[in-house]
C-alpha positions in Angstrom: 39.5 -30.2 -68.8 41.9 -29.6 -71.7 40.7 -27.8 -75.0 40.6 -30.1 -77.6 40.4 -30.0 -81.6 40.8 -31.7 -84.1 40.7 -31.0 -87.9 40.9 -33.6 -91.0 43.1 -32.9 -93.5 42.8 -34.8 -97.2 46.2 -34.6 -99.6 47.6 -37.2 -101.7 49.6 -39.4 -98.9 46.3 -39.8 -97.2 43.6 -38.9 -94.5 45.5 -37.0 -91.7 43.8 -35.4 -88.2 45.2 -32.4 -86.5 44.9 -32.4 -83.3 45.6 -29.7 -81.2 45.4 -30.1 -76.9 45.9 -26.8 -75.3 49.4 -25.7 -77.0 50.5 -29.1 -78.2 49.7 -30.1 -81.8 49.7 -33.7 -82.9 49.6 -35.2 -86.3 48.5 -38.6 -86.9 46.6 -40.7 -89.4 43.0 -40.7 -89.0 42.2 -43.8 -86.8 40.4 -44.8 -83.3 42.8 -42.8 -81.4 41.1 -39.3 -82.4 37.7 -40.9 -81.7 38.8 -42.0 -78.4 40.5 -38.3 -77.6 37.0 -36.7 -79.0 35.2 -38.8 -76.8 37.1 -38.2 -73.8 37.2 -34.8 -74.5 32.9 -34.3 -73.2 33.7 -36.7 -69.9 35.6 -39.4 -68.6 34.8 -42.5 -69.6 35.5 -46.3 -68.7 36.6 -48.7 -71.2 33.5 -50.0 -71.7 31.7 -46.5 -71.9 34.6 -45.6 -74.8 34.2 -49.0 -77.2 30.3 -48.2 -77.3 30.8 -44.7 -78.1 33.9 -45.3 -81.0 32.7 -48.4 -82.1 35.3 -50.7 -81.1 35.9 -53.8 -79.1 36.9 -53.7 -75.8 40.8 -54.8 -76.8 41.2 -52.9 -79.4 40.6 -49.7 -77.2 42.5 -50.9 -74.5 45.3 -51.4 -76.9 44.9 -47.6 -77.6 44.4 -46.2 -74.0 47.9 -48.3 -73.7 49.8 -46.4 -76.1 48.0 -43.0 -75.1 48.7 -43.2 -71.7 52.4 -44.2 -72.2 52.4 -40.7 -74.4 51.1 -39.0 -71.1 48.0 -37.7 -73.5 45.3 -39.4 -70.8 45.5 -40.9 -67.5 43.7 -43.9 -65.8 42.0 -44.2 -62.5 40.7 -47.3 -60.7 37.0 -46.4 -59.8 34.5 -48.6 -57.9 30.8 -48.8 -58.9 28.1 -51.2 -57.5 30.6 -53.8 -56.8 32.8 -53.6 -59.5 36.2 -52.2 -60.5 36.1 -50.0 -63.6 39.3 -47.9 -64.9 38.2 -44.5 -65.9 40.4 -42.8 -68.3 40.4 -38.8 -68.8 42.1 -36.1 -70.7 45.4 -35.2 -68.8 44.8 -31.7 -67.6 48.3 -30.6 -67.7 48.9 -31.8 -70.9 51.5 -29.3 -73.1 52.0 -27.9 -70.2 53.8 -30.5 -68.5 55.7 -32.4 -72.0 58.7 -29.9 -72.8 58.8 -31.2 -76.4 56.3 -33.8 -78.3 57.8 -37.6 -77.8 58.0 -39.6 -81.2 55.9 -42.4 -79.7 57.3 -45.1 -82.8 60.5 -44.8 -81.4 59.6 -46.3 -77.5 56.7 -48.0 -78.4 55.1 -50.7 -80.5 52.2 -48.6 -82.6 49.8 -50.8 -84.6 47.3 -49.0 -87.0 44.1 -50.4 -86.0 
């Protein structure tokens, strides 16, 4: 599992969390997304298992394990429980290790601050 922290930072432009994933550091507002990377820094977690813990809908994480997988920060596995078909997301393990430089993710994708 990857080491994970994250720190809040108050100035004048706003809330900001540090996040810092083995050697990688990543800046971003304060929002869902470093709830969701807390949380699935103690365990994987389904979808379901995620919006319970965060307090968020179902869509609106899914909207954010969309953009976090496309930045290769987690990684999704089809599991099957009981009957049903869950995806499990996780922390990538390789994670700085494998990005040779930090992608600016509002260039490729379509970021909405939820």
């Amino acid at each position: 599992m990857p080491n994970l922290s994250v720190k809040e930072v108050s100035t004048r432009l706003g809330r900001f969390c540090i996040i810092k994933v083995n050697k990688m550091l990543i800046v971003t507002p304060c929002d869902t997304r470093v709830k969701i990377l807390e949380a699935l820094s103690e365990a994987e977690m389904t979808a379901e298992e995620i919006a319970g813990k965060v307090g968020s809908a179902y869509s609106t994480v899914m909207d954010h394990m969309d953009v976090l997988e496309k930045l290769e920060i987690v990684s999704s596995q089809l599991r099957r429980t009981e009957g049903k078909r869950r995806i499990a997301f996780s922390l990538n393990d390789d994670l700085g290790e494998s990005m040779s430089h930090p992608a600016d993710p509002t260039s490729e994708l379509d970021i909405k601050n939820k």
